[in-house]
MARKETI-609801 format. One record per residue (C-alpha): residue number from 1; residue in one letter; x, y, z. Coordinates in steps of 0.2 Angstrom, whole numbers, padded with zeros to 4 digits, m for minus. Example, Ala and Ser with C-alpha at 12.3 -4.5 7.8 and 13.67 -1.06 7.14 Angstrom:
% MARKETI-609801
+-----+---+-------+-------+-------+
:   k : r :     X :     Y :     Z :
+-----+---+-------+-------+-------+
:   1 : a :  0062 : m0022 :  0039 :
:   2 : s :  0068 : m0005 :  0036 :
+-----+---+-------+-------+-------+
This chain:
% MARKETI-609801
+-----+---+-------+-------+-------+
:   k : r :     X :     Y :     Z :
+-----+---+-------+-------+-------+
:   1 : x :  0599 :  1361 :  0562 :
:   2 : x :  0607 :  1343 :  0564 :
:   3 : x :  0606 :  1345 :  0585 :
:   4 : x :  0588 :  1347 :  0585 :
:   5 : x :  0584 :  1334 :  0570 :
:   6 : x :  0594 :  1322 :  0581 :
:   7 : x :  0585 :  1329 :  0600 :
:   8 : x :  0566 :  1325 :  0589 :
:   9 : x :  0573 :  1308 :  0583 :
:  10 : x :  0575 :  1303 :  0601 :
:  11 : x :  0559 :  1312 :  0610 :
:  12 : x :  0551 :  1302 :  0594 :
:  13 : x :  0558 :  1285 :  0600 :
:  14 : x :  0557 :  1287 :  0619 :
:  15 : x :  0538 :  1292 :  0614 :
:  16 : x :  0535 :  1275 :  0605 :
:  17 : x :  0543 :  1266 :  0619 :
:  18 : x :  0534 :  1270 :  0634 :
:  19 : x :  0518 :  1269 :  0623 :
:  20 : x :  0520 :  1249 :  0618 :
:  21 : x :  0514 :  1237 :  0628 :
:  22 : x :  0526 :  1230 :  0640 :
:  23 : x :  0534 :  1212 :  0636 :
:  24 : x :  0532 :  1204 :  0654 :
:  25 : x :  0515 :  1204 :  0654 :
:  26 : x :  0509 :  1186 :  0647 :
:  27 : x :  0499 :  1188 :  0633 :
:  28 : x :  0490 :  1173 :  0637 :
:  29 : x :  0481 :  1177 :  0654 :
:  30 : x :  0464 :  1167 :  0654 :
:  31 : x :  0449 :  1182 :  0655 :
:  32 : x :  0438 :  1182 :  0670 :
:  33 : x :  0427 :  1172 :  0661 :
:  34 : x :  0436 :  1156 :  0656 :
:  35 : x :  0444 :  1158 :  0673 :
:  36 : x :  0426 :  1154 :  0681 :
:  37 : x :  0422 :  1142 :  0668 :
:  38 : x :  0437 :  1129 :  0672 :
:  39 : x :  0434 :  1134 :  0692 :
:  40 : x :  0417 :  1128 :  0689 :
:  41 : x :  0421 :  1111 :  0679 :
:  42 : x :  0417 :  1095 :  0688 :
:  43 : x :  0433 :  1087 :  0694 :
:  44 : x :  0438 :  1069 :  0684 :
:  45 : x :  0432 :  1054 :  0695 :
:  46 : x :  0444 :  1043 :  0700 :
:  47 : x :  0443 :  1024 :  0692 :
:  48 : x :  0436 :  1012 :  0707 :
:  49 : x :  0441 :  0999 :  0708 :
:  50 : x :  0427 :  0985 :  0708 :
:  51 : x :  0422 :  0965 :  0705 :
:  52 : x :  0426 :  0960 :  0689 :
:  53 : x :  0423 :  0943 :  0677 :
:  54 : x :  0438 :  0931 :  0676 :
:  55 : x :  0442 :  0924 :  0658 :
:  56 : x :  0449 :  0908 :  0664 :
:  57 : x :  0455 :  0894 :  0677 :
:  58 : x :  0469 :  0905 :  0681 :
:  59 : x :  0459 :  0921 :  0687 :
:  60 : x :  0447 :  0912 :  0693 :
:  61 : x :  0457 :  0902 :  0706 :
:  62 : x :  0468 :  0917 :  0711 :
:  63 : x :  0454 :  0927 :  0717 :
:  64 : x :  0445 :  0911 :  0724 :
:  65 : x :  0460 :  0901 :  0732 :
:  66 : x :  0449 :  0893 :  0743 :
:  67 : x :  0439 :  0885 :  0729 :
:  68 : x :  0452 :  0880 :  0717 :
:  69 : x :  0469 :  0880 :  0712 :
:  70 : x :  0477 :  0892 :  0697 :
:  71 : x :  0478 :  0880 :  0680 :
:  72 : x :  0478 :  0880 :  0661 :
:  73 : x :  0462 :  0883 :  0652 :
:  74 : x :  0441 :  0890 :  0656 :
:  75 : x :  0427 :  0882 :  0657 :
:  76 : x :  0418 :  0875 :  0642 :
:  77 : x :  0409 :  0885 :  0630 :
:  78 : x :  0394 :  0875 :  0631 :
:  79 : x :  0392 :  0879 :  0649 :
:  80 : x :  0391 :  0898 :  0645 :
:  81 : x :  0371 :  0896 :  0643 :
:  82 : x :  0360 :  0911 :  0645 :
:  83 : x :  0353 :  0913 :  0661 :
:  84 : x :  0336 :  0910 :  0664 :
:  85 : x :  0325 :  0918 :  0679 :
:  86 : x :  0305 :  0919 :  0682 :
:  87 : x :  0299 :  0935 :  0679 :
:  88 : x :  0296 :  0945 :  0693 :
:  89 : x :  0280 :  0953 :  0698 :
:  90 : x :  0273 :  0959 :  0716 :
:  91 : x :  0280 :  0943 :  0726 :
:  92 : x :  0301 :  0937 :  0721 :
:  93 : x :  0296 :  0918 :  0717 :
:  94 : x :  0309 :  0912 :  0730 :
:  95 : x :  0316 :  0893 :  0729 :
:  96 : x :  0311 :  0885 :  0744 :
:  97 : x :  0325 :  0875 :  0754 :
:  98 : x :  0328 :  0857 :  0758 :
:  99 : x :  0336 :  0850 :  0774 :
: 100 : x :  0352 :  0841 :  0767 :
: 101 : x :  0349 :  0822 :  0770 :
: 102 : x :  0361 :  0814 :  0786 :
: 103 : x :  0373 :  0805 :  0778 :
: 104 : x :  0378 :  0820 :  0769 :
: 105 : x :  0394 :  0824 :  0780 :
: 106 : x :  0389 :  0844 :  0784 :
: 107 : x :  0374 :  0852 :  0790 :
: 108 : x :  0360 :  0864 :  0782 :
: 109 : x :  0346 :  0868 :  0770 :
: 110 : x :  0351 :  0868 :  0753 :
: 111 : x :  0344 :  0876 :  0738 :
: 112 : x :  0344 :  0870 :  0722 :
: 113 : x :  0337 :  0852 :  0716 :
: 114 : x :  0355 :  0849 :  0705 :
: 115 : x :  0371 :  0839 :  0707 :
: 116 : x :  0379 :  0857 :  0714 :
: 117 : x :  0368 :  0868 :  0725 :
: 118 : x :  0371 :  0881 :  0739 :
: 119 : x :  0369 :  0880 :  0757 :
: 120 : x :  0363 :  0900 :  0766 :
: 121 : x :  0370 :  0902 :  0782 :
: 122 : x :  0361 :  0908 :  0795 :
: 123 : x :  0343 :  0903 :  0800 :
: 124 : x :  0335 :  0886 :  0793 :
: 125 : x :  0318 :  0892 :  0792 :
: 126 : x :  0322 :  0908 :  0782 :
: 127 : x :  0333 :  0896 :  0769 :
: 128 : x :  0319 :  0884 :  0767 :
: 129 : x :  0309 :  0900 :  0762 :
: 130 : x :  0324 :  0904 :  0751 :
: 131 : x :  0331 :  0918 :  0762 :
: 132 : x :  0347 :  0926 :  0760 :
: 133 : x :  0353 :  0935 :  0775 :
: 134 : x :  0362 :  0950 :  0775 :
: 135 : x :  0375 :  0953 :  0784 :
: 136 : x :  0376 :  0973 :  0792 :
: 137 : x :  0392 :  0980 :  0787 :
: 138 : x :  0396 :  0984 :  0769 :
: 139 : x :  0414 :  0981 :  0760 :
: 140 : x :  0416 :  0992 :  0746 :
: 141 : x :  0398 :  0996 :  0745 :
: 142 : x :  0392 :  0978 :  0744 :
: 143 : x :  0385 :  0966 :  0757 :
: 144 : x :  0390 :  0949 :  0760 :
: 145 : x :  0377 :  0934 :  0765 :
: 146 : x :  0386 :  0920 :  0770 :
: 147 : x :  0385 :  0905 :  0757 :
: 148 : x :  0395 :  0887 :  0756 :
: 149 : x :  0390 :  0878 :  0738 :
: 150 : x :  0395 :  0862 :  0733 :
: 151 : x :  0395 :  0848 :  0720 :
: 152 : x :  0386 :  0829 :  0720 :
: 153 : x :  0402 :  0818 :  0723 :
: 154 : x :  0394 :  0810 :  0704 :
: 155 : x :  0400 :  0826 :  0697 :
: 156 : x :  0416 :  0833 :  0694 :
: 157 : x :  0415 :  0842 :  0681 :
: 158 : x :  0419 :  0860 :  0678 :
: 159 : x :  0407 :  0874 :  0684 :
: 160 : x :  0403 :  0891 :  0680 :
: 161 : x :  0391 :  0902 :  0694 :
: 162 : x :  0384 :  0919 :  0687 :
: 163 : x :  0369 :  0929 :  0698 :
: 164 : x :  0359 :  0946 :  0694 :
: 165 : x :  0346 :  0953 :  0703 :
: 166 : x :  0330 :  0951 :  0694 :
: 167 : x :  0316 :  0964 :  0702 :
: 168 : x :  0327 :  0978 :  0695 :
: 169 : x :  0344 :  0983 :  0686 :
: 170 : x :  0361 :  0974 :  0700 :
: 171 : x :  0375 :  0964 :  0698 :
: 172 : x :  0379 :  0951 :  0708 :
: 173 : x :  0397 :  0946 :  0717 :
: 174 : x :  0407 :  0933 :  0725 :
: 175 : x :  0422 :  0931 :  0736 :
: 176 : x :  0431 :  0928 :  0754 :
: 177 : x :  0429 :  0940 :  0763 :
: 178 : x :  0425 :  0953 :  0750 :
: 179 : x :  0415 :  0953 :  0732 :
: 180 : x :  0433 :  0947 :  0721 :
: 181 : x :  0421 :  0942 :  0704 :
: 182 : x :  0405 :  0946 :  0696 :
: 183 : x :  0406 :  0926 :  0693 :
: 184 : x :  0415 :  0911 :  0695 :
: 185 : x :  0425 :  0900 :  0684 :
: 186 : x :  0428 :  0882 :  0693 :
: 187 : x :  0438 :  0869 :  0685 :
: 188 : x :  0435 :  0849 :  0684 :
: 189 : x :  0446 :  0839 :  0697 :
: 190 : x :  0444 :  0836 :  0717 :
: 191 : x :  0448 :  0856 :  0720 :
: 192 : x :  0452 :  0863 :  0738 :
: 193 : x :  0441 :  0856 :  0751 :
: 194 : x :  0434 :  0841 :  0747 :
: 195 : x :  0425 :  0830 :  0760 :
: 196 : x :  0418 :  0811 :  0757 :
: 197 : x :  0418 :  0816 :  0736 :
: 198 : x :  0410 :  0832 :  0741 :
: 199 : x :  0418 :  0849 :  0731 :
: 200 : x :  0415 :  0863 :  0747 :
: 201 : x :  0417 :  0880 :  0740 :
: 202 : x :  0414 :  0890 :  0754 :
: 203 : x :  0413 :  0909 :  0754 :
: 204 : x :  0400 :  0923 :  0751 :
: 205 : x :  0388 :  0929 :  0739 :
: 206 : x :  0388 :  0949 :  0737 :
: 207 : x :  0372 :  0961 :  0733 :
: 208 : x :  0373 :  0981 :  0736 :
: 209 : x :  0355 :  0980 :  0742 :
: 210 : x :  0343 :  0969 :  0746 :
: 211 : x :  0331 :  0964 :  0734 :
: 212 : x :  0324 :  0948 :  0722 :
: 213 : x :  0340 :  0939 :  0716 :
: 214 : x :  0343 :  0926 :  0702 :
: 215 : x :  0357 :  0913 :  0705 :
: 216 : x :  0362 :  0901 :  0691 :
: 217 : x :  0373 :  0888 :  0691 :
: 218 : x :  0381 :  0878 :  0675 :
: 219 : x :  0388 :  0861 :  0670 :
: 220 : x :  0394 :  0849 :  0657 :
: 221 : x :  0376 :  0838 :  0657 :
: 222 : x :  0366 :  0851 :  0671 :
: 223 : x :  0361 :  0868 :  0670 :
: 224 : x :  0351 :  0875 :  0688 :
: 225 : x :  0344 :  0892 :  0691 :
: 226 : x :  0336 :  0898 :  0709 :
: 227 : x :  0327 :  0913 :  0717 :
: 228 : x :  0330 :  0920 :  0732 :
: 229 : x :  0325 :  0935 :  0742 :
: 230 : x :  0338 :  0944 :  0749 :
: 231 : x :  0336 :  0954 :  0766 :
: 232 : x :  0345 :  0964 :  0782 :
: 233 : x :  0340 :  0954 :  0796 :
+-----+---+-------+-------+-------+
């Protein structure tokens, strides 16, 4: 009686065993349907890297070393004035160009009627229409028109250079050889490249497509926007 109470206890127990579910399988295995459902998810964008706004001297002069050199301080807090463009309707208002005067010691048509104003490269009829030439290779999705601007030698005062593009939503960039800031912070003082009392501050102006563009330009005692119509050649 004992032998075969003992033989039922261990059928019994082999029984249960091969009937539980086994331990190696992983209980967490995502269904068919969440496995199609994370297969599907968009992958994360990576961060690009773009043009951004300098807070100060410093910034400002390290992206634009051409311009000015890294110092204390940003420009004044009255020259942060909002910027004012026409309004935009079937035609870009375009500031016309003048031819700079001779005894100014470079050449070109400038824009701008101010103690600092910006010279286009590129043709002298299309700047004296208030044409900005595109140039036909893009960096880092923008495109470059070559511009040189430059201060009065009466003023020597700090700067502060912004743009936007004004017959729709754009940003507007500047920089060397690519678009470094969406604006640019210049200190008072002789700067980098200075010619007979002329601050040069040569460079580009960066646009991602062409279009009607606002460009303003601030002092301590001026404040001077302009238009211009931006183009591939």
């Amino acid at each position: 009686m004992r032998r075969m109470l003992v033989v039922f206890l261990v059928t019994a127990f082999v029984t249960v065993a091969c009937g539980s579910p086994s331990t190696s399988q992983p209980t967490s295995s995502p269904s068919p349907q969440s496995t199609a459902k994370a297969t599907s998810s968009p992958p994360t964008p990576r961060a690009v890297r773009g043009p951004r706004a300098p807070r100060d001297y410093q910034q400002s002069c390290a992206w634009h070393p051409q311009i000015c050199r890294r110092q204390p301080g940003a420009v004044p807090s009255q020259l942060w004035r909002p910027l004012r463009f026409p309004t935009v309707g079937d035609r870009c208002p375009t500031t016309h160009g003048r031819r700079l005067p001779g005894e100014t010691p470079f050449d070109g048509v400038a824009l701008g009627s101010g103690p600092v104003r910006v010279v286009p490269a590129g043709d002298d009829a299309d700047a004296t229409a208030g044409i900005l030439t595109l140039l036909p290779t893009p960096r880092d999705g923008w495109y470059a028109a070559k511009t040189l601007w430059f201060a009065d030698p009466s003023y020597t005062g700090p700067v502060l250079l912004r743009g936007k593009r004004l017959d729709e939503w754009g940003e507007v960039a500047f920089g060397m050889g690519r678009p470094h800031t969406l604006l640019v912070q210049i200190p008072p003082g002789p700067g980098i490249n200075v010619v007979d009392g002329y601050r040069r501050w040569a460079g580009a102006t960066w646009m991602r497509a062409p279009g009607c563009y606002g460009l303003q330009v601030d002092g301590t005692s001026f404040s001077m926007s302009l238009v211009v119509e931006v183009r591939f050649r």
